[in-house]
DOVEX-961184 format. One record per residue: residue number from 1; x, y, z of N, C-alpha, C in turn. Coordinates in Angstrom, 1 decimal, decimal comma, always signed. Example, Ala and Ser with C-alpha at 12.3 -4.5 7.8 and 13.67 -1.06 7.14 Angstrom:
# residues 2
{i=1&n.c1=+13,2&n.c2=-5,7&n.c3=+7,8&ca.c1=+12,3&ca.c2=-4,5&ca.c3=+7,8&c.c1=+13,2&c.c2=-3,3&c.c3=+7,8}
{i=2&n.c1=+12,8&n.c2=-2,2&n.c3=+7,1&ca.c1=+13,7&ca.c2=-1,1&ca.c3=+7,1&c.c1=+12,9&c.c2=+0,0&c.c3=+7,9}
# end
This chain:
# residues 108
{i=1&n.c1=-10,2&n.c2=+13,3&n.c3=-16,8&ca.c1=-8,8&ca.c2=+13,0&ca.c3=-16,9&c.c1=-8,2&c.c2=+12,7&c.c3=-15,5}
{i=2&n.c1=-8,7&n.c2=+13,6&n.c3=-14,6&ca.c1=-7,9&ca.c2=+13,0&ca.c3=-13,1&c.c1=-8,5&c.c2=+11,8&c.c3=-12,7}
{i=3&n.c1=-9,7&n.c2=+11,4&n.c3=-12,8&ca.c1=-10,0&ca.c2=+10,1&ca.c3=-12,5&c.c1=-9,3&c.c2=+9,0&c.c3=-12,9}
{i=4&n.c1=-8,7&n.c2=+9,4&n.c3=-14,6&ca.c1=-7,7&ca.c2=+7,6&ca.c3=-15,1&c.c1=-6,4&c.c2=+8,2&c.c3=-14,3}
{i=5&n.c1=-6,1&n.c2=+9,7&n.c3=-14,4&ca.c1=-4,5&ca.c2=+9,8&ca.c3=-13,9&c.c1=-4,0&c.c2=+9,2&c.c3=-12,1}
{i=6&n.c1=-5,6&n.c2=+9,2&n.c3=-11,5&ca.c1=-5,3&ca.c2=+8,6&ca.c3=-10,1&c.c1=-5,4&c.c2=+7,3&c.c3=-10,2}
{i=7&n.c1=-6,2&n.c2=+6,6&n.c3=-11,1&ca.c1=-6,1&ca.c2=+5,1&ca.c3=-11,6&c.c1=-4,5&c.c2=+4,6&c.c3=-11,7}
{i=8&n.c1=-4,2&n.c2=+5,1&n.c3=-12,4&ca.c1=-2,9&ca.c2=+5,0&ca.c3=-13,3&c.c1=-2,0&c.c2=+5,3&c.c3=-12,0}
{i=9&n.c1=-2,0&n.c2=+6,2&n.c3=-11,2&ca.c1=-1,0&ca.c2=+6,6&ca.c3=-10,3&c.c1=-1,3&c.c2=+5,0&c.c3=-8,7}
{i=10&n.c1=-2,8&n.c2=+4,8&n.c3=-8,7&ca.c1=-2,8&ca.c2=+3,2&ca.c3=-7,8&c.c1=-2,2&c.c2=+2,2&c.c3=-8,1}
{i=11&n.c1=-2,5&n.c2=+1,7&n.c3=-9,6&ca.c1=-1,5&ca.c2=+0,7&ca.c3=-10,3&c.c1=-0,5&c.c2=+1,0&c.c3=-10,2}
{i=12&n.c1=+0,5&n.c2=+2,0&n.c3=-10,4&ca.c1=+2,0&ca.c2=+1,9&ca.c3=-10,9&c.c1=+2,7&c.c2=+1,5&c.c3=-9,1}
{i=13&n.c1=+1,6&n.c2=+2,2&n.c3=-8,0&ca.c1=+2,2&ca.c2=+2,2&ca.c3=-6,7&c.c1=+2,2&c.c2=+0,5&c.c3=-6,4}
{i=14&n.c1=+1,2&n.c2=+0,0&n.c3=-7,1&ca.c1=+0,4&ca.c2=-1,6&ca.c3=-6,8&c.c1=+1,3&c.c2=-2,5&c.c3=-7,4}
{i=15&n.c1=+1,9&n.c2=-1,8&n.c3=-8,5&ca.c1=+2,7&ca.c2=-2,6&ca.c3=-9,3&c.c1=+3,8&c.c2=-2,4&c.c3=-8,8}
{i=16&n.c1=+4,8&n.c2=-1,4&n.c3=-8,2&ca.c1=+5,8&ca.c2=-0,9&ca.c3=-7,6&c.c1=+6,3&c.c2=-1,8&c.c3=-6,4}
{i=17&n.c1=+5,1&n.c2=-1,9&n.c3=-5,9&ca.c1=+5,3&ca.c2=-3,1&ca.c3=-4,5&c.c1=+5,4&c.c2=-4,6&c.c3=-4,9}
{i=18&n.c1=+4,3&n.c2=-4,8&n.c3=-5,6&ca.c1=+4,9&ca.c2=-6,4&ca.c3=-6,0&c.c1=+4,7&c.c2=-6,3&c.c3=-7,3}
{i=19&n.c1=+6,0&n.c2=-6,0&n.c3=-8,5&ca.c1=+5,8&ca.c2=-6,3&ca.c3=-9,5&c.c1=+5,3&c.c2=-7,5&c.c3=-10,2}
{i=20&n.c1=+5,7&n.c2=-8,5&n.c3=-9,4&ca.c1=+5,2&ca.c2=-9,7&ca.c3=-10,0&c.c1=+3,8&c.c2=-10,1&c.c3=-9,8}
{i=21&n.c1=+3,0&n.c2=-9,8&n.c3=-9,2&ca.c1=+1,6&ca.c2=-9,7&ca.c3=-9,1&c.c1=+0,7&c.c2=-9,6&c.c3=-10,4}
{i=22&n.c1=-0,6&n.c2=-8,6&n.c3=-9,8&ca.c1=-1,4&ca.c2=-8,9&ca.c3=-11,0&c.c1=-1,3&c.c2=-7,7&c.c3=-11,9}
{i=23&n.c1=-1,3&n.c2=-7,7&n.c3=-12,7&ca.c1=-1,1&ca.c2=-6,6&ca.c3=-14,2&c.c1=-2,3&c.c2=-5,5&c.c3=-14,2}
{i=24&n.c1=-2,4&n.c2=-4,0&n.c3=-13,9&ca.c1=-3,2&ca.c2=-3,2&ca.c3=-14,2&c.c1=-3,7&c.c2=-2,9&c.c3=-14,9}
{i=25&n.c1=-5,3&n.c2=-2,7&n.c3=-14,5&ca.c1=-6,0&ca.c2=-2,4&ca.c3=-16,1&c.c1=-6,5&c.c2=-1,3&c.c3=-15,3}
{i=26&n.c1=-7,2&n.c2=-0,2&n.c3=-16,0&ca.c1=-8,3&ca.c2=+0,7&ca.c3=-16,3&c.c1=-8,9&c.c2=+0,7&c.c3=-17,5}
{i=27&n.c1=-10,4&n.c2=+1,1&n.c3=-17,2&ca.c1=-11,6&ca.c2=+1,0&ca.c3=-17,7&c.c1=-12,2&c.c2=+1,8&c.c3=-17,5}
{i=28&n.c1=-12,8&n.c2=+2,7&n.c3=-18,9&ca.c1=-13,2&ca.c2=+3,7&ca.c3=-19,4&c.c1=-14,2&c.c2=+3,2&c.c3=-19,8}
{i=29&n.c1=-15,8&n.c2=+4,0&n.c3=-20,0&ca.c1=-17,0&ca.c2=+3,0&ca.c3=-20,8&c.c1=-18,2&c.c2=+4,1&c.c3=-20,2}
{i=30&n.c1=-19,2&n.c2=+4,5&n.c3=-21,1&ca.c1=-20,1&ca.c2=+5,4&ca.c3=-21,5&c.c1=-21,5&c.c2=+5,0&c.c3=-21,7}
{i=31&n.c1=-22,4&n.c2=+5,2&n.c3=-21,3&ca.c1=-23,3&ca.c2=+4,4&ca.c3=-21,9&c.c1=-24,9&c.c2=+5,5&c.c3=-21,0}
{i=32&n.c1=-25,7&n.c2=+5,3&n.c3=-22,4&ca.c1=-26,8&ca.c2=+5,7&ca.c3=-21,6&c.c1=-28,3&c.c2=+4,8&c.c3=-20,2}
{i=33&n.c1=-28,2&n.c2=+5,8&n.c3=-19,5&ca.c1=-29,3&ca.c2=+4,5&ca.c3=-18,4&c.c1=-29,9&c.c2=+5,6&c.c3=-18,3}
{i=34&n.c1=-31,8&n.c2=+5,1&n.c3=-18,5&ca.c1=-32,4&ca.c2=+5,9&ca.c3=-17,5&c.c1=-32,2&c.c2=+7,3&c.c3=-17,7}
{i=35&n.c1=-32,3&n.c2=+7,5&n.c3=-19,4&ca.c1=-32,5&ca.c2=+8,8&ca.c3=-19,5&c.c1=-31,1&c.c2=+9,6&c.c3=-19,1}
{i=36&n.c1=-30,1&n.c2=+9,0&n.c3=-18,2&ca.c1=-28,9&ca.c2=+9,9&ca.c3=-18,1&c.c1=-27,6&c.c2=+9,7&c.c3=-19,1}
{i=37&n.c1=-26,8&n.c2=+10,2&n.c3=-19,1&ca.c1=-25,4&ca.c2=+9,7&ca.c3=-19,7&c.c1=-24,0&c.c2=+9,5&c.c3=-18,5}
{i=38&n.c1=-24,1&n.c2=+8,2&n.c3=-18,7&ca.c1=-23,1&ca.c2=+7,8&ca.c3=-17,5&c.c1=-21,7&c.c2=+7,1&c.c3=-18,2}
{i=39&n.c1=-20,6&n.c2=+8,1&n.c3=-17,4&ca.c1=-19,4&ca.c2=+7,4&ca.c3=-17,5&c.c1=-18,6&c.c2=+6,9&c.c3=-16,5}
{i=40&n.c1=-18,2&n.c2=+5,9&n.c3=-16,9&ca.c1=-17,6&ca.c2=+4,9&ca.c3=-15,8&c.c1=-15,8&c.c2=+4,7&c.c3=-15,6}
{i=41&n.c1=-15,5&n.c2=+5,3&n.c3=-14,8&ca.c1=-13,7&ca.c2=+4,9&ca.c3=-14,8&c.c1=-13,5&c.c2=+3,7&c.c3=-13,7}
{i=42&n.c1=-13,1&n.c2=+2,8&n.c3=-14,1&ca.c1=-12,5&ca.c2=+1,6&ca.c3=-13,1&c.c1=-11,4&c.c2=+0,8&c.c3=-13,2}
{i=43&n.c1=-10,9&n.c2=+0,7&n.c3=-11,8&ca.c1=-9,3&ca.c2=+0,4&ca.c3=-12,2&c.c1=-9,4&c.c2=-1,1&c.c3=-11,2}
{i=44&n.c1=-8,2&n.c2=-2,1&n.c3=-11,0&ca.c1=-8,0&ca.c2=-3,0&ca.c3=-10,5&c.c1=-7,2&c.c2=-2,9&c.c3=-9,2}
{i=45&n.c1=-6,3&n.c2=-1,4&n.c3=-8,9&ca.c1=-5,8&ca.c2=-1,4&ca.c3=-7,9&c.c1=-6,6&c.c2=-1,8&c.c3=-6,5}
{i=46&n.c1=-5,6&n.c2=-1,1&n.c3=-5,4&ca.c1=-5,8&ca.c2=-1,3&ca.c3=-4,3&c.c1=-7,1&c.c2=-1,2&c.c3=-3,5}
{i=47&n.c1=-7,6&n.c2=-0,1&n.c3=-4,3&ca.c1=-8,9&ca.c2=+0,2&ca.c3=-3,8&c.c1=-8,7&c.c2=+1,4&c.c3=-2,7}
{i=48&n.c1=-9,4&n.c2=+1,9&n.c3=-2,2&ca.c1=-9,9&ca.c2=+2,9&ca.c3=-1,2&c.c1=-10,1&c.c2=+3,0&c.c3=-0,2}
{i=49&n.c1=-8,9&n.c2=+3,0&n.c3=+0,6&ca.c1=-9,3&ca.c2=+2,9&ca.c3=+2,2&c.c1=-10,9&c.c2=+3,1&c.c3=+3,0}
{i=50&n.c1=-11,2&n.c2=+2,1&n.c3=+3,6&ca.c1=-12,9&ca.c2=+2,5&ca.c3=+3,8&c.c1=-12,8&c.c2=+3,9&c.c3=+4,5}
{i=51&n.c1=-11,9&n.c2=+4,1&n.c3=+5,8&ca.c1=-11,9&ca.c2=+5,4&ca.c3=+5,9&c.c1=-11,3&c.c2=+6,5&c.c3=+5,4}
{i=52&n.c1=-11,1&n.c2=+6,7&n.c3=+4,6&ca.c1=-10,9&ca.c2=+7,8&ca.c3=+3,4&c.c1=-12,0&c.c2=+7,6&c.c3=+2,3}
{i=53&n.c1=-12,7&n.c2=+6,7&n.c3=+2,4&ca.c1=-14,2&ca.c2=+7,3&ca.c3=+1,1&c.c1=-14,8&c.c2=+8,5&c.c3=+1,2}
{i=54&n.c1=-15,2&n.c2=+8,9&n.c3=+2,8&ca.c1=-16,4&ca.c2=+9,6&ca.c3=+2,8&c.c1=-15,6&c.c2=+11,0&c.c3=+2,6}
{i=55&n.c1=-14,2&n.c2=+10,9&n.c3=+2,4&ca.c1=-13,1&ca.c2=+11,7&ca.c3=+2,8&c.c1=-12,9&c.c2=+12,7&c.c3=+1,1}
{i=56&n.c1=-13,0&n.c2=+11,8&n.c3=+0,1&ca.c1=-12,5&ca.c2=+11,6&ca.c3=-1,2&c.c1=-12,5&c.c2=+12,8&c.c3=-1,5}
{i=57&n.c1=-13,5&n.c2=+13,4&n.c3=-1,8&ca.c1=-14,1&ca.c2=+14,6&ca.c3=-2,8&c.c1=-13,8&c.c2=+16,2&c.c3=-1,8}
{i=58&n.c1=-13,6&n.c2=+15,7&n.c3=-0,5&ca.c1=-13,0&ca.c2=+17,0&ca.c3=+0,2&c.c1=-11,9&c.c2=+17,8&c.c3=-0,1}
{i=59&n.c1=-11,5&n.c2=+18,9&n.c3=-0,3&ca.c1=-10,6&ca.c2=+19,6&ca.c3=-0,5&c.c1=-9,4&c.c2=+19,3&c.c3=+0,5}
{i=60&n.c1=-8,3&n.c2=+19,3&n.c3=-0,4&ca.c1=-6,9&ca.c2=+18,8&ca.c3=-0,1&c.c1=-7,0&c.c2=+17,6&c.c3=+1,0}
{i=61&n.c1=-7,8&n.c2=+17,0&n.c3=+0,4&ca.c1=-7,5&ca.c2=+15,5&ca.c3=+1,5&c.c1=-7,4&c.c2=+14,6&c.c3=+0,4}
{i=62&n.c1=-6,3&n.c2=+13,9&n.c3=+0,7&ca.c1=-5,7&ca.c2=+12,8&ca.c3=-0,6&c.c1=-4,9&c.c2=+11,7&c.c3=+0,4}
{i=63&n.c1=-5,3&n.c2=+10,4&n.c3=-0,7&ca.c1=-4,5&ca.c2=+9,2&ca.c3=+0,0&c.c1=-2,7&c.c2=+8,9&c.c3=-0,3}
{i=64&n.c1=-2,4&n.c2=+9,7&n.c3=-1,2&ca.c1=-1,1&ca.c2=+9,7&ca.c3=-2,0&c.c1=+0,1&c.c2=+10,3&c.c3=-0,8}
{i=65&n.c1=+1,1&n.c2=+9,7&n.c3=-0,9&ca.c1=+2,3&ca.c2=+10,6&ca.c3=-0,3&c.c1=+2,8&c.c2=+12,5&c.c3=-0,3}
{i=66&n.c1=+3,0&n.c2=+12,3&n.c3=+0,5&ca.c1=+3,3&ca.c2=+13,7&ca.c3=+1,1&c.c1=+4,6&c.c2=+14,3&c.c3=-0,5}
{i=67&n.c1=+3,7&n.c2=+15,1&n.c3=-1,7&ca.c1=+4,8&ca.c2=+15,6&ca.c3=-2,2&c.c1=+4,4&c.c2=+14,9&c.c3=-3,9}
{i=68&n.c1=+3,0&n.c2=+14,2&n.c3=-3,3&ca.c1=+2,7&ca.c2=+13,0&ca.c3=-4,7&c.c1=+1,0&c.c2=+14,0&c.c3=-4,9}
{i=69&n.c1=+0,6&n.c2=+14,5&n.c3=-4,0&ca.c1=-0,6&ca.c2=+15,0&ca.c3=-4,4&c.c1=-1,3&c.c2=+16,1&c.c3=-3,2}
{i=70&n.c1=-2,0&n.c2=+16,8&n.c3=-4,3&ca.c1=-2,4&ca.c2=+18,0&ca.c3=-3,3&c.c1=-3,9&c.c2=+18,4&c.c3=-2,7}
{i=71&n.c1=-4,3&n.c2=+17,1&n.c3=-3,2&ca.c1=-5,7&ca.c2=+16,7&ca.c3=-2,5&c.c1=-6,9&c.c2=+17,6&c.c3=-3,5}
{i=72&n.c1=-6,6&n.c2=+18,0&n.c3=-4,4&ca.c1=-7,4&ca.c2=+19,1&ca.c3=-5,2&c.c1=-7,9&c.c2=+18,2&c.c3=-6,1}
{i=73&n.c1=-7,6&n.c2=+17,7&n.c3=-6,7&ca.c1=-8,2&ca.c2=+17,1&ca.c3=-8,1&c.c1=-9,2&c.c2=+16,3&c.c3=-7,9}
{i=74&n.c1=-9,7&n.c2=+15,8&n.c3=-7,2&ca.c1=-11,4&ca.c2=+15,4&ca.c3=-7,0&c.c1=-12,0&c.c2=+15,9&c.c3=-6,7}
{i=75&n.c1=-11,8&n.c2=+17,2&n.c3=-5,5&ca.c1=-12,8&ca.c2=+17,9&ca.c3=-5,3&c.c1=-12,5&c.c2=+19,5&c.c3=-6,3}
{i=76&n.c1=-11,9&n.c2=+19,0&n.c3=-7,1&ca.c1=-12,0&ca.c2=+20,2&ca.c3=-8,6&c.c1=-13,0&c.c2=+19,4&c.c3=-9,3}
{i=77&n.c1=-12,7&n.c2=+18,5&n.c3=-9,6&ca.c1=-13,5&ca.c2=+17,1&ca.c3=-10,3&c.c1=-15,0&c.c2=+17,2&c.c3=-10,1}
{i=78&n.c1=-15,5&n.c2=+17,1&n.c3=-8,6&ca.c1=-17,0&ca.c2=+17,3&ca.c3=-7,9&c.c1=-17,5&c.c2=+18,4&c.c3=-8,3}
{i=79&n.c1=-16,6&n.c2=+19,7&n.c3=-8,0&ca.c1=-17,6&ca.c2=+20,7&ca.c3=-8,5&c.c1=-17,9&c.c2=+21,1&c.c3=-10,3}
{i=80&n.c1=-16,8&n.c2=+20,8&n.c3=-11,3&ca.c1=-16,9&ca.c2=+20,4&ca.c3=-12,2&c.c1=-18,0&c.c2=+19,8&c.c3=-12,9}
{i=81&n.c1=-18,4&n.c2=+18,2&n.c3=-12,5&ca.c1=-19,6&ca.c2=+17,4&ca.c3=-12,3&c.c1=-20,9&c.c2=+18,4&c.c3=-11,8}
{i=82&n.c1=-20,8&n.c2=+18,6&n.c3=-10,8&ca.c1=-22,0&ca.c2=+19,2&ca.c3=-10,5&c.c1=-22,6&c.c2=+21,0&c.c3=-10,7}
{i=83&n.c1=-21,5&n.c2=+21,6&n.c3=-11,0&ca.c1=-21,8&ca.c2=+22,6&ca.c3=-12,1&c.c1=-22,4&c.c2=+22,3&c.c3=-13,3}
{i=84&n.c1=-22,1&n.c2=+21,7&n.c3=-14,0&ca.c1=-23,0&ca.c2=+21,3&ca.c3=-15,1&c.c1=-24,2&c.c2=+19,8&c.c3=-14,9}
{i=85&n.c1=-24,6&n.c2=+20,1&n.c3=-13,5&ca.c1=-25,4&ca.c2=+19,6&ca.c3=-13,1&c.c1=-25,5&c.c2=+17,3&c.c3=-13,1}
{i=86&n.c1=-24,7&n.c2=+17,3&n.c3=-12,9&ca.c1=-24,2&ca.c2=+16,3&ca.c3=-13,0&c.c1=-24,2&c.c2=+15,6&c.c3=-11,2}
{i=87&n.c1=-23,7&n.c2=+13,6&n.c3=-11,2&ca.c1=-23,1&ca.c2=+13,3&ca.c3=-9,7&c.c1=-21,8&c.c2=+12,9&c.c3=-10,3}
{i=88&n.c1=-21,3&n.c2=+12,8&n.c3=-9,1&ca.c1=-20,2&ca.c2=+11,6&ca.c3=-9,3&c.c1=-20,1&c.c2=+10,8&c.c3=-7,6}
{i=89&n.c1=-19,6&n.c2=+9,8&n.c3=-8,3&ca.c1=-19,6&ca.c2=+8,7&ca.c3=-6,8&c.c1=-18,9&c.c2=+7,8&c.c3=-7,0}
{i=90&n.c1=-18,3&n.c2=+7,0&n.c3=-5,7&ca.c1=-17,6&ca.c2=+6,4&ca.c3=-5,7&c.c1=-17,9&c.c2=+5,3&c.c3=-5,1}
{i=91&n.c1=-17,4&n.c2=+3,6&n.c3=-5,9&ca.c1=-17,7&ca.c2=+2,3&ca.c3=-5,2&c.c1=-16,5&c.c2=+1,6&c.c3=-5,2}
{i=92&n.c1=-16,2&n.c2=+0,7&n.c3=-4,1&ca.c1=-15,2&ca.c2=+0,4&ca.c3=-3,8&c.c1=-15,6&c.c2=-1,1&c.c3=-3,8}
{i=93&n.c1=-15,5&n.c2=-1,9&n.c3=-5,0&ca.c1=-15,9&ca.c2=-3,9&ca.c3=-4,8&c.c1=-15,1&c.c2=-4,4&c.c3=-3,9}
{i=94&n.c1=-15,7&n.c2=-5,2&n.c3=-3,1&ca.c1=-15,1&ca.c2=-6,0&ca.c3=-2,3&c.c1=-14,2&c.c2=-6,7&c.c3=-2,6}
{i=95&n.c1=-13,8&n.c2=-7,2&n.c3=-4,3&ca.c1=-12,6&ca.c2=-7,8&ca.c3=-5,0&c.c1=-11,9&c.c2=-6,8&c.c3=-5,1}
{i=96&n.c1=-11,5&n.c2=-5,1&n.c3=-5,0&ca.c1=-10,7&ca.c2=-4,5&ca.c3=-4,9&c.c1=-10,7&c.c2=-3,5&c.c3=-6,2}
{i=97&n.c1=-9,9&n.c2=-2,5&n.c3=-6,0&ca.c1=-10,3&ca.c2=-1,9&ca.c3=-6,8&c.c1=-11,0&c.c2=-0,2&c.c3=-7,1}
{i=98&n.c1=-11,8&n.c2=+0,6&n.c3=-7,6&ca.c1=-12,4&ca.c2=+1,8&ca.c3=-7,3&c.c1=-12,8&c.c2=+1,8&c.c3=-8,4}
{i=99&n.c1=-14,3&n.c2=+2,4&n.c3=-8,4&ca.c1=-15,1&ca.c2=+2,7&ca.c3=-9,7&c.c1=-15,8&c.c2=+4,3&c.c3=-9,2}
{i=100&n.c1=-15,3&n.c2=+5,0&n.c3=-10,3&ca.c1=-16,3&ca.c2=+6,1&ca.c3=-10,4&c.c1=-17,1&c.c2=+6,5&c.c3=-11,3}
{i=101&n.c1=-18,5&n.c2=+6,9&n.c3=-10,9&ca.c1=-19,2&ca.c2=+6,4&ca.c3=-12,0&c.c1=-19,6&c.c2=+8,5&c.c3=-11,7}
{i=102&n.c1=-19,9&n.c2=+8,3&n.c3=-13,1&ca.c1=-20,1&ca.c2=+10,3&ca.c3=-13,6&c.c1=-21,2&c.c2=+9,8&c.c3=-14,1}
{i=103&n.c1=-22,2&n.c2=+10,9&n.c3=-13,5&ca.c1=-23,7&ca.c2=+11,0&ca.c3=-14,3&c.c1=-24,3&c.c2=+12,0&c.c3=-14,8}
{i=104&n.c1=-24,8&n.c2=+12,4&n.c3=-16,2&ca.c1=-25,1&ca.c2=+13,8&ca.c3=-16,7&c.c1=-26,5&c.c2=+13,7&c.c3=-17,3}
{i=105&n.c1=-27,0&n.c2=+15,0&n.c3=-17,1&ca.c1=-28,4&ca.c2=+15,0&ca.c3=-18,1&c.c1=-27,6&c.c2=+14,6&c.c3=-19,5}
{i=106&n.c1=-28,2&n.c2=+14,1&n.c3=-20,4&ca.c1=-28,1&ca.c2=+14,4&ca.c3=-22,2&c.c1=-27,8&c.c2=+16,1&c.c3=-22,7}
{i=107&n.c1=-27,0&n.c2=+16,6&n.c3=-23,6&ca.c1=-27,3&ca.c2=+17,8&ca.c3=-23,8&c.c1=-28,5&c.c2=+17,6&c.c3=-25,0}
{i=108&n.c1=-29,2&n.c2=+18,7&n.c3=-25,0&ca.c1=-30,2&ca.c2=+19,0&ca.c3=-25,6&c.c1=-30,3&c.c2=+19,6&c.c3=-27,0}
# end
């Protein structure tokens, strides 16, 4: 859930600046590869400052305004993921944007 709610919070900032621009989508989508079960969140916004990627999943470090976010919710997210043995990762397309892709064994 925090993955579409920071989607949802890029667009509204993306749309806020120039409403007349392009229309936000996110994208949700599941699918099995390779033996794992992968879900995919991807949005159209701004994308991810290159220096803030390697930043992402760190505790209380967030790209949001001072009073908009507390830097927790991805790296609650990470350990989440990888407690139940799981990755998550982040790509940033050169057409803009952020995809995070979540990957889990199958339960048994």
């Amino acid at each position: 859930m925090n993955l579409v709610l920071n989607a949802r919070d890029a667009l509204t900032d993306m749309m806020e600046r120039d409403p007349k621009g392009r229309k936000g989508v996110i994208s949700v989508s599941s699918c099995l590869e390779k033996g794992l079960v992968t879900v995919r969140v991807q949005d159209n916004g701004p994308g991810i400052p290159e220096h803030a990627r390697q930043k992402v999943f760190q505790p209380f470090f967030t790209t949001k305004p001072v009073g908009k976010g507390t830097g927790l919710g991805l790296s609650i997210s990470y350990g989440i993921v990888r407690e139940y043995g799981g990755s998550i990762s982040l790509d940033c397309p050169a057409e803009g944007g952020a995809v995070f892709n979540i990957t889990f064994p199958p339960a048994k």
